[in-house]
C-alpha positions in Angstrom: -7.6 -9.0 -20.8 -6.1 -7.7 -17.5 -5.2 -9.7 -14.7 -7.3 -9.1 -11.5 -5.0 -7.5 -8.9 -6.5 -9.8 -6.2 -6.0 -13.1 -8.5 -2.5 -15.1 -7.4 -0.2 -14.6 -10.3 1.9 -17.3 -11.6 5.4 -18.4 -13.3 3.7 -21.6 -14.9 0.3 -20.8 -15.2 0.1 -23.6 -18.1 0.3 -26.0 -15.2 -3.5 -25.1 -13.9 -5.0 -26.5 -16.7 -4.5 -29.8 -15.1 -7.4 -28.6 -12.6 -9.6 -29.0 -15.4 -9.4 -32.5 -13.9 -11.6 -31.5 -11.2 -14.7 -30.7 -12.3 -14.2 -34.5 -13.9 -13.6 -35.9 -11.1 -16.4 -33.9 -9.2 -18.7 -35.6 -11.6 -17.5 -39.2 -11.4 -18.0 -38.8 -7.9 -22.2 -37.8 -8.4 -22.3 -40.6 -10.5 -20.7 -43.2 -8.6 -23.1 -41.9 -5.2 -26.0 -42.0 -6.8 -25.2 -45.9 -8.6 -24.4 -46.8 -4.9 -28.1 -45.5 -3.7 -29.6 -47.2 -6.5 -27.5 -50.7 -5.3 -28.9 -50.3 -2.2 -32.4 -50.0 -2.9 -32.5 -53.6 -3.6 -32.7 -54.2 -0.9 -36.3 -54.5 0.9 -35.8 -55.6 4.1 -33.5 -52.4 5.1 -33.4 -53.6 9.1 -31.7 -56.9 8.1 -29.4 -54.8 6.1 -28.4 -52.6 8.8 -27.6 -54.9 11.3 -25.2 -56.4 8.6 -23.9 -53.6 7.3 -22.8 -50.1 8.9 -24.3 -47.2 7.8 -21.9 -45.0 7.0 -22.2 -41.1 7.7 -23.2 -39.5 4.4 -21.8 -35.9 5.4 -18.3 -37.6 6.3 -18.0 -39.0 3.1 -18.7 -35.9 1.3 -16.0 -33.7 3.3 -13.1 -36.1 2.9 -14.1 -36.3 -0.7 -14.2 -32.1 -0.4 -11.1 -32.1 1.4 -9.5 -34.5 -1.1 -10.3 -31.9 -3.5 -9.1 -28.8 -1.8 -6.0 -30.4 -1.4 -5.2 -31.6 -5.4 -6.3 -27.9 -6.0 -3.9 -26.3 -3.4 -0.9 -28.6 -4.5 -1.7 -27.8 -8.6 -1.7 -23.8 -7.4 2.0 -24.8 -6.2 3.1 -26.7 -8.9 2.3 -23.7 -11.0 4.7 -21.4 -8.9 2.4 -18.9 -7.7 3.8 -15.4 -6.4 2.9 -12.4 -4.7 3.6 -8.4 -4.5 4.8 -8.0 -0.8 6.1 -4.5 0.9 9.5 -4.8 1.3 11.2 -2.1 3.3 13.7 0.3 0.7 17.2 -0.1 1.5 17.9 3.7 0.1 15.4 6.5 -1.5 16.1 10.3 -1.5 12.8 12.2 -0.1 12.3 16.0 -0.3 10.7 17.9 2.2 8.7 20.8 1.0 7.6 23.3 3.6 5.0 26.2 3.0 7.0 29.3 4.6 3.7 32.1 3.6 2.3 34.3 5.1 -0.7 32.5 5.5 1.3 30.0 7.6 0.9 31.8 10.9 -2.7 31.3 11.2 -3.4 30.2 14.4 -6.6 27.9 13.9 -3.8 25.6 15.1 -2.5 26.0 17.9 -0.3 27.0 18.8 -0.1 28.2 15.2 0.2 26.5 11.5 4.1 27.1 11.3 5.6 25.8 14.6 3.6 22.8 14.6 4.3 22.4 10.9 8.3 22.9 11.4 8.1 20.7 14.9 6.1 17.9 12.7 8.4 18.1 9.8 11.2 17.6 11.9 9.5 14.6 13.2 9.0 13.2 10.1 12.7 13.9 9.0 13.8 11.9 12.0 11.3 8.8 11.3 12.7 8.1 7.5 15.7 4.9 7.6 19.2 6.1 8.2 20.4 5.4 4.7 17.5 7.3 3.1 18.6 10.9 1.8 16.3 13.8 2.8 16.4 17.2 0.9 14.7 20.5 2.1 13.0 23.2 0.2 10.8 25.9 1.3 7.7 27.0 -0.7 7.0 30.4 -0.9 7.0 33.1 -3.8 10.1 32.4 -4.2 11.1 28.7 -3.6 14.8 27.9 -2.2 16.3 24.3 -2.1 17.7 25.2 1.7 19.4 21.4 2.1 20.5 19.3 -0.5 19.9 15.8 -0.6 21.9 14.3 2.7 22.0 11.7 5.4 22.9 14.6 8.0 19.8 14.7 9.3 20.9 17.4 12.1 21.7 19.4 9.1 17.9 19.1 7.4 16.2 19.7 10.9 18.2 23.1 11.7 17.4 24.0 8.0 13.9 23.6 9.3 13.6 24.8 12.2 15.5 28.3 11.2 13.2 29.1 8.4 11.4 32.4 9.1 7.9 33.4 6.6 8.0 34.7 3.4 5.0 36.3 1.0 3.3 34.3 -1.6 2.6 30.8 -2.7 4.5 29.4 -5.9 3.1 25.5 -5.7 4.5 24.7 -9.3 7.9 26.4 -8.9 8.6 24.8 -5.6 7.8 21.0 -7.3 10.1 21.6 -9.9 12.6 23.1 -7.5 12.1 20.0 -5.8 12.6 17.7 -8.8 16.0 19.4 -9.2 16.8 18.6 -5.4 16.6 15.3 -6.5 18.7 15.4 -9.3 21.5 16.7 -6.6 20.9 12.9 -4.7 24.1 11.0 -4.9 23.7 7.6 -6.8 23.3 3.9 -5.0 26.8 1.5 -5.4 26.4 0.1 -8.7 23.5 1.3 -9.6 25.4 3.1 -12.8 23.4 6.1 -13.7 20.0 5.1 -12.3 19.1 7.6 -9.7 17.9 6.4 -6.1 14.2 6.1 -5.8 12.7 9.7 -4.9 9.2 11.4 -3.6 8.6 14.8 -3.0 6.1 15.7 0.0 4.7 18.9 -0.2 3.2 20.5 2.6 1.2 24.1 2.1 -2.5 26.1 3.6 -3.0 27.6 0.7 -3.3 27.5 -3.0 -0.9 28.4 -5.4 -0.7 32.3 -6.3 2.2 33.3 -8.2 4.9 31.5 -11.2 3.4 28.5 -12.7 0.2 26.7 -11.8 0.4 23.5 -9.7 -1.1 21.3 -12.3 1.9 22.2 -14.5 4.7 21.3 -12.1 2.4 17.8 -11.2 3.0 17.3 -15.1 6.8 17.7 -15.0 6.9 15.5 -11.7 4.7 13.1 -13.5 7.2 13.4 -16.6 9.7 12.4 -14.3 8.0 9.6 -12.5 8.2 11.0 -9.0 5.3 11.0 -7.0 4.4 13.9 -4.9 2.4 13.1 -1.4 0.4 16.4 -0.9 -0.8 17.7 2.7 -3.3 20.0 3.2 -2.9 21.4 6.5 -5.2 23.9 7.8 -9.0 24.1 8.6 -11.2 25.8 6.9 -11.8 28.7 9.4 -8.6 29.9 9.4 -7.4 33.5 8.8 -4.7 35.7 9.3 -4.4 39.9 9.8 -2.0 41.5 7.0 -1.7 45.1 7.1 -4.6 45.7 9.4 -6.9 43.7 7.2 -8.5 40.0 8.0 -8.0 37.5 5.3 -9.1 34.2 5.2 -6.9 31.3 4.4 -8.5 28.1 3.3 -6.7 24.9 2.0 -7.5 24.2 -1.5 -8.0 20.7 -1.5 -8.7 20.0 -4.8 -5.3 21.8 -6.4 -3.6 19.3 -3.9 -5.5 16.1 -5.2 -5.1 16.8 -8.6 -0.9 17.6 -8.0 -1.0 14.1 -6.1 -3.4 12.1 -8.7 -1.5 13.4 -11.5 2.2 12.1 -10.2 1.0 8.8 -8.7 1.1 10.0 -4.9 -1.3 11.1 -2.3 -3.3 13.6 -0.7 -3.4 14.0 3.0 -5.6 16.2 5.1 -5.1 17.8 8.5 -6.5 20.2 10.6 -4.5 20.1 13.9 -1.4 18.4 15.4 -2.7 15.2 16.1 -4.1 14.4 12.3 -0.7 16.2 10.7 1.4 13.5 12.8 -0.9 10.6 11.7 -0.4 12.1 8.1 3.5 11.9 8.4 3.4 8.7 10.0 1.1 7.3 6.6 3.7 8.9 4.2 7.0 7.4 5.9 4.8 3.7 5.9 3.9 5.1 1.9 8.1 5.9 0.6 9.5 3.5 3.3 8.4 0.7 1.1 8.6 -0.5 -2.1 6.9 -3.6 -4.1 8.7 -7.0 -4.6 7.3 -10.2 -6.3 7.9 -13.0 -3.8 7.2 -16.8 -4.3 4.5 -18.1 -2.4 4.9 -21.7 -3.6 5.4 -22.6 0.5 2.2 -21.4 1.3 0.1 -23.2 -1.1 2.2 -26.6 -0.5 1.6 -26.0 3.2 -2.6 -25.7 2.5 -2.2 -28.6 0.5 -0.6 -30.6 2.9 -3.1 -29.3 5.5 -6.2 -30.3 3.6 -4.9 -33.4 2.7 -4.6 -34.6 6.4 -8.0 -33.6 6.9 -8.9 -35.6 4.5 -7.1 -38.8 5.9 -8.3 -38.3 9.2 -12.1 -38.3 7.5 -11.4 -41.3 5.7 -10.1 -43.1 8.7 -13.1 -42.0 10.4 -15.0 -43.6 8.1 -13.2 -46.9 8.2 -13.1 -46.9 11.9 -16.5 -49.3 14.1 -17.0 -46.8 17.1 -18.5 -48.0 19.8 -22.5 -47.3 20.3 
């Protein structure tokens, strides 16, 4: 049986099974109400009684007794040392940059065209990642090039960027597994041994893979490797470009790119013009900025124990207390 991802976890989960008390004491309270409203019915003359005795507010009663419960069940949750999976920000990573360098690229269904506000973005993007992150260039084309090794230099990455002139062809495949190699290049954290630095390939293209191997098969060896790949299709649907005197239309193949990214563990991105592609960026540096770390959230539950339990004694003292008429 798998644990429901929004269910607390905890480190002594043996511990809850003391709040099979509470259904118990749940009970014993029913039972002990409705003896007291079957004491009282002995009682025929009931205005005698009142002036005697104060009536005491029914709904009161049943929310310190509610409280009383929230709070044993808050302070067991704590005993049992219940934790969480936070984002905590990564201290290093190494992050390639692939950029789609075709022909197809200087379409100008956005303006002022697909490759300047592709190379301005990605520079953008370069910029955005943590100082201590390595960032790696390669361009996608028919023939893919790893154009700046993995490197801190970011001056160096966004001149390799902004340089880069079109090529022919689309080689989706080739350029993940360039890519993957890129990351091989990525100089090790301190005393880390031989573990590699976390890595994630972001692959922007317009197109769809047209020559070396398929895109599916390079997803495989990036899956084989456990890095994910965060996909953008950038382009709209509309757009074209004149080769040789002829018109040819140049649609994104979205579903090539969301089977690359659901294969590896990443994600696929759309956009269609400058303002969605810098929203896209902005998602993926949240996405590889971060990594997942349990934290103990035995505070927090104590706290909500503590909280409901002075509810609770401020309803009980309400109920002692004779306020005036």
């Amino acid at each position: 049986m798998t644990w429901p991802d929004w269910l607390p976890n905890f480190s002594e989960p043996a511990r809850l099974l003391w709040l099979l008390a509470i259904p118990l004491l749940v009970g014993l309270y029913i039972w002990a109400s409705r003896k007291r409203n079957k004491r009282g019915m002995r009682f025929t003359n009931t205005g005698m009684l009142g002036a005697v005795v104060r009536k005491q507010s029914q709904w009161r009663r049943h929310l310190t007794v509610a409280l009383s419960l929230l709070s044993l069940i808050a302070l067991t949750g704590a005993w049992a040392k219940p934790f969480a999976q936070v984002d905590v920000p990564r201290e290093r990573a190494t992050i390639v940059v692939v950029l789609d360098i075709s022909q197809s690229m200087q379409a100008t269904d956005v303006r002022p065209d697909r490759f300047s506000v592709a190379k301005s973005e990605a520079s953008e993007f370069v910029k955005s990642l943590p100082p201590k992150f390595n960032v790696a260039f390669v361009t996608l084309s028919g023939n893919p090039a790893l154009v700046i090794p993995p490197t801190t230099d970011r001056a160096a990455v966004i001149r390799g960027i902004e340089t880069r002139d079109l090529q022919d062809s689309t080689a989706i495949g080739e350029a993940i597994v360039v890519a993957l190699q890129a990351l091989s290049q990525a100089p090790k954290p301190p005393g880390s041994g031989d573990e590699p630095a976390p890595g994630a390939i972001v692959l922007l293209t317009d197109g769809q893979n047209t020559v070396g191997r398929p895109a599916e098969q390079g997803a495989q060896v990036a899956a084989e490797e456990k890095v994910p790949v965060f996909t953008i299709g950038y382009g709209t649907e509309n757009g074209f470009v004149d080769l040789d005197g002829k018109r040819e239309p140049v649609p994104v193949n979205h579903a090539q790119l969301e089977r690359v990214a659901r294969e590896t563990g990443g994600e696929h991105f759309r956009a269609a013009s400058p303002e969605q592609l810098k929203k896209v960026y902005a998602n993926i540096g949240s996405s590889v900025g971060v990594e997942k770390a349990e934290r103990e959230t035995t505070a927090a539950w104590a706290g909500w124990g503590l909280g409901f339990g002075a509810l609770a004694a401020l309803c009980a003292i309400s109920l002692a207390a004779r306020w005036p008429a």
